[in-house]
N, C-alpha and C positions, 0 to 999 in steps of 0.2 A: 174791694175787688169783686168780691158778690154781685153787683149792680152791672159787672163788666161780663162775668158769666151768660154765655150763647145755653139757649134755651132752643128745643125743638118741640112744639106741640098740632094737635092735630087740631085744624079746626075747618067750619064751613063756611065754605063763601057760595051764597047761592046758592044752596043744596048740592053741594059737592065739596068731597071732602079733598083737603089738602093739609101739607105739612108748612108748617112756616118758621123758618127759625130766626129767632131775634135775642138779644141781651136781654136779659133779667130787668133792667131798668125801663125799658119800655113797654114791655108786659105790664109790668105796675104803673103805667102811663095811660094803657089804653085799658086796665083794668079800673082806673079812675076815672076816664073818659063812658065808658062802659058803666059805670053807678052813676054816674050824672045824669048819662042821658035815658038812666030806667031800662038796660040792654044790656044783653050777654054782649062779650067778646067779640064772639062770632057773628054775632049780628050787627055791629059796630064795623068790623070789617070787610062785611057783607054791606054795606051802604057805602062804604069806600071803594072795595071792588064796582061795585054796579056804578056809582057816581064817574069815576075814571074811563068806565067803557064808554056813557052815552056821552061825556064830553070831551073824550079824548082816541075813542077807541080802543084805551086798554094801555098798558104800561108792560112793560119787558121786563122791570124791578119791582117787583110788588111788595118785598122788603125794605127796600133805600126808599118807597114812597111810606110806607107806613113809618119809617123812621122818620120820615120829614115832618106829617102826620102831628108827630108826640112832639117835634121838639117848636112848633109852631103852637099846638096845642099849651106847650108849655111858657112860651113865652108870652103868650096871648093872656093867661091865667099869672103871669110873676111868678110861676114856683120853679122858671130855670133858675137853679144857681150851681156853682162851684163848691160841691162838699167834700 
């Protein structure tokens, strides 16, 4: 139930800070995504906010896409499973 735990943390997108709240399990999704790719967090999600503006002009759920994010990210890598 840990993993189900909503988290709130500050972070920047863009040199502006924001609050973003997500479950525990995808902090540890994108904090994996984030060692991969040699980047903070914040700058991980900072390339996703900025990517969604210029091809999309921006998202109204910036949460439910970063949740899409980790579970694509994770299906893409085999490490969704059912534990």
């Amino acid at each position: 139930m840990g993993l189900a735990r909503p988290l709130s943390r500050s972070v920047r997108l863009n040199g502006f800070a924001t609050c973003l709240r997500l479950e525990q399990v995808y902090w540890d999704i994108l904090a994996r995504m984030a060692k991969i790719n040699s980047c903070s967090v914040s700058a991980l999600l900072s390339y996703v906010d900025r990517e969604v503006h210029l091809r999309h002009g921006g998202v109204k759920n910036f949460s439910g896409l970063v949740r899409v994010v980790c579970v694509v990210h994770s299906l893409n890598e085999g490490t969704c499973s059912a534990e």
